[in-house]
N, C-alpha and C positions, 0 to 999 in steps of 0.2 A: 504493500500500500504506500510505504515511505516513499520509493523509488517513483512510481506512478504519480505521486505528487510533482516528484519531481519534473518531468516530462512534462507534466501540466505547465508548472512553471515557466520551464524551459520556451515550450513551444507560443505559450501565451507571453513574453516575456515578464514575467512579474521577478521581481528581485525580492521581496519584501517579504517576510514570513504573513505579515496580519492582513495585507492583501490576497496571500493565497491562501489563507485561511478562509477569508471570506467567499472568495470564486469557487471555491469546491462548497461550501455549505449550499450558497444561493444556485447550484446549476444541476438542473435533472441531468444532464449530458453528465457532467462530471462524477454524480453519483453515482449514477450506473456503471460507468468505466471503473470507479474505485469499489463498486461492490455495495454502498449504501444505502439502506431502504428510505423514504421518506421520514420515517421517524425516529432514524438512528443519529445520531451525534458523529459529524466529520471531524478528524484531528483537525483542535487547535493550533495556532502559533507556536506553543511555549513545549506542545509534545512533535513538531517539526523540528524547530531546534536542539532539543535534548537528544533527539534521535540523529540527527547528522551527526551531532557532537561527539555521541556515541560508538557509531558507526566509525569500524576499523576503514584508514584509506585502501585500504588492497579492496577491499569489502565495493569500493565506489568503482577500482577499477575492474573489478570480477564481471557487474555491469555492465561498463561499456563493454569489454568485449564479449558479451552475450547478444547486446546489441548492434554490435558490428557483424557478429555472426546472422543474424537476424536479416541483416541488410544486404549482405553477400544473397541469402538465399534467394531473396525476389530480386535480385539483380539490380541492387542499389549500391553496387562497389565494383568501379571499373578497377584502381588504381594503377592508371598508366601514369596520369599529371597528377601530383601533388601540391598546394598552395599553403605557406603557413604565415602566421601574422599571431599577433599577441595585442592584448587590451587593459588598459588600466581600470581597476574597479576600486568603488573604496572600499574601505575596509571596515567592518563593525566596529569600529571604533573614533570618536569624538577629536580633532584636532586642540581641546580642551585640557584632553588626556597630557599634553606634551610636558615632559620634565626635563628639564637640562641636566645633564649624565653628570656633570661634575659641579653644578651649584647647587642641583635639588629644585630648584624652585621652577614655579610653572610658567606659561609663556606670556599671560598676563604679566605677572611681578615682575618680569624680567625688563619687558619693553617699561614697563612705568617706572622703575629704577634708573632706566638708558634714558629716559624722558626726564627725569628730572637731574639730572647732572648739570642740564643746560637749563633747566627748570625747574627751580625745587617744588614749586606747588602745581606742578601739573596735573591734569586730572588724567581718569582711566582713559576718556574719550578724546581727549587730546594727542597722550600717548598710541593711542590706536592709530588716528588720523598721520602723526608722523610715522609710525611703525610701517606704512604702505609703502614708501620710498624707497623704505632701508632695503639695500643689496645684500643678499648672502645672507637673509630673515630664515630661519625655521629649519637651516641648515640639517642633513641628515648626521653630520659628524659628530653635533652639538647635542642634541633633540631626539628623545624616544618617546614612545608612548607608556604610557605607565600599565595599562591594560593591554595593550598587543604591542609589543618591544620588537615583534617581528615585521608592523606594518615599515612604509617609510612615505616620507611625507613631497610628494607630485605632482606636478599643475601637470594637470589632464587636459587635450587636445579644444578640447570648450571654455577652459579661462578656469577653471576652477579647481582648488589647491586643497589637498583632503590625504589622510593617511589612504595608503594604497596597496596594493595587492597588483603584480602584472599575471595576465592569464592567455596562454598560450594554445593556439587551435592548430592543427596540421588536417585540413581538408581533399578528399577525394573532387576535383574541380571539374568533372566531368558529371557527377551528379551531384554534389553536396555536402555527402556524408560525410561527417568529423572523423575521422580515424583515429588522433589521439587528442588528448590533451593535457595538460600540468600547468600548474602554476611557481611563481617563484618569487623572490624580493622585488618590489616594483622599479627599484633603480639599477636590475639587470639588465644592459642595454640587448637588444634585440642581436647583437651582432656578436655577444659574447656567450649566445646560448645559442646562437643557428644549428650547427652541428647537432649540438645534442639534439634537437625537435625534428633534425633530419631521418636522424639514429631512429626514434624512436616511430614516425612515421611507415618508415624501411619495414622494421622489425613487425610491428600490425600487419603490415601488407606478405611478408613471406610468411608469416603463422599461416595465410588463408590461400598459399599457393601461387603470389602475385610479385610481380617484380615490377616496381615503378620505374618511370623512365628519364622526366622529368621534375623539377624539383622551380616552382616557381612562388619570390619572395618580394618584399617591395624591398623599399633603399637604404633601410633603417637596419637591413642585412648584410648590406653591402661591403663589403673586404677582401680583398687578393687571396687572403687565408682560405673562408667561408665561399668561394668560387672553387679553388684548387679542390679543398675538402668533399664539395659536392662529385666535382667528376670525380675523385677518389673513389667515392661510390657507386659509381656506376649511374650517374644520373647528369642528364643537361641540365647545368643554371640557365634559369631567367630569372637573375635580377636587378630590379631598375637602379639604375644608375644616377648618382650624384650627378648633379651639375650647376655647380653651386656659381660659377660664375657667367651663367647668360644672361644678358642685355648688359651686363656691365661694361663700361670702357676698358681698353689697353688689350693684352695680346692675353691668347691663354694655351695653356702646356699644346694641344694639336697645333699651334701657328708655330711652336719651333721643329726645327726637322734634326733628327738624329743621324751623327756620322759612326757608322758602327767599326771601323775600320781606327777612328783616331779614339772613340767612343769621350764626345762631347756633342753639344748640341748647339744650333746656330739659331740667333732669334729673326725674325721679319725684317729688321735692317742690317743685316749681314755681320751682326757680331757673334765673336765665340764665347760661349760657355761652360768651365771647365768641368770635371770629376773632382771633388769635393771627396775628403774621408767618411767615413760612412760609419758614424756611432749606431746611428738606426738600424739595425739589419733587412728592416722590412722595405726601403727604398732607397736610393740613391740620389744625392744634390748635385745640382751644376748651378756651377754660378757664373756672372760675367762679372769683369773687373769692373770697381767703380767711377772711373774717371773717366774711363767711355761712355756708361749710362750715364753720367752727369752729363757729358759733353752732347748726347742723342736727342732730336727732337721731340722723341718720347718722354722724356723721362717726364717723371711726374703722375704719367696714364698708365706707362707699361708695369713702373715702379718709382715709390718713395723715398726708396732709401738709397744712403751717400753711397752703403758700399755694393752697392748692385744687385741689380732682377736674378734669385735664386727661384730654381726648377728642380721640384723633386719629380721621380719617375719611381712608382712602385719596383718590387721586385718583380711583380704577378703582371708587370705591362701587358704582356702578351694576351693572356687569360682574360685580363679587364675590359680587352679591347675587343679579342673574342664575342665575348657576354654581350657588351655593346652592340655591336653588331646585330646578332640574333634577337634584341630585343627588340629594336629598332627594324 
């Protein structure tokens, strides 16, 4: 019955426990599917929650994959293309909660203490008004939750900043079906858990006899590593590509051409660019000297600085350019 709520939820989107307490009570449709006669009593809120709470995680993945089973049989699981993406949700828990790890005190007391240094009689709403300003506010380094120490604190995609939770999907994109999913600390970027949700995608798909082929991610994925890694597996990336400088002025890494033979690079007005030592191992710098860029009618567009326009080039150029390609 728990699970079957769940679904409800799911498919209705409702997040809320007292909201989906009340859509199964008021609906003939929902009763019947959970088994309820009209004059039976539907779980409340307070025995949904107690019961998720409850509820071993293996216990949630046992599910999906009965599920998946399920969907394989009517033909609801191609898994040639795969697509995966991740979401920030908040977290049960109050941005209230927040206590600063090494002074104790809450985030209230904190900003009205920093407000009155410059102000001894400031009020709470004073303090609040300049606390919006303040850069580097509510930091994760600083600030935990005192009730979920595991949440971290997120401005999500719509303007608004709340403890959080990131949740991760890997979808069959030919029909729909989710294949796996996991959750994890909300300020794990997308690009430092690719692989794993690739891994894990794979692993679903060959349990049920199926070998994926592709592997497509948006750009929040995107790295020379996380491209390499994919074809490692036996899968084409398509992932979208940064392109972080269009419409902007000045020249950008494709306007220089590469001499593989001296291996430096020349920019649009015929200057060289040398091989730079390389503390990075993941790319390579070239630079021009800077009293030529000072002296170029460029300068200023192409670059600002005295000692000259530096180009890195991944290690993964190839691969990157690859992808591109294909996407495009």
């Amino acid at each position: 019955v728990f699970f079957k709520c769940m679904l409800v939820a799911f498919f209705e989107n409702i997040i809320y426990d007292t909201e989906l307490e009340f859509r199964i009570a008021d609906s003939l449709l929902l009763r019947k599917f959970l088994g309820y006669g009209l004059d039976e009593r539907t779980p409340d809120e307070s025995t949904l929650r107690k019961t998720r709470q409850r509820m071993p995680e293996e216990a949630f993945h046992a599910v999906g994959e009965r599920v998946l089973d399920v969907c394989q049989k009517h033909g609801l699981l191609k898994g040639r293309v795969l697509g995966t993406d991740s979401s920030q949700v908040d977290a049960n828990a109050s941005m209230d909660s927040l206590k600063h790890k090494e002074l104790g005190c809450t985030y209230e007391e904190f900003m009205l203490a920093l407000r009155r240094q410059d102000k001894p009689d400031a009020t709470k709403s004073e303090a609040r008004e300049a606390d919006r300003k303040r850069e580097g506010k509510a930091s994760n380094a600083d600030w935990e939750s005192a009730t979920d120490p595991e949440a971290r604190v997120m401005q999500h995609a719509d303007g608004h900043t709340h403890l959080s939770y990131k949740v991760d999907t890997t979808v069959d994109l030919e029909t729909g079906v989710i294949v796996s999913a996991g959750a994890d600390l909300a300020n794990v970027s997308d690009q430092a858990d690719c692989l794993q949700r690739v891994d894990e995608g794979i692993e679903a798909l060959e349990k049920r006899g199926l070998e994926p082929q592709v592997m497509v991610t948006d750009k929040g994925h995107h790295s020379g590593s996380n491209l390499v890694g994919i074809e490692k597996r036996g899968l084409v990336p398509l992932v979208s590509s940064p392109h972080q400088s269009v419409g902007r002025p000045g020249f950008e890494r494709t306007d220089f051409s590469y001499d593989t033979e001296h291996d430096w690079l020349t920019c649009p007005a015929g200057q060289t660019l040398y091989r730079q030592a390389d503390p990075d191992k993941t790319q390579h710098n070239y630079k021009a000297r800077g009293r030529i860029c000072k002296a170029c009618p460029h300068f200023g567009v192409c670059t600002k600085s005295n000692t000259g326009r530096t180009v890195s080039i991944s290690i993964y150029e190839d691969v990157i350019r690859a992808n591109r390609q294909r996407v495009r």
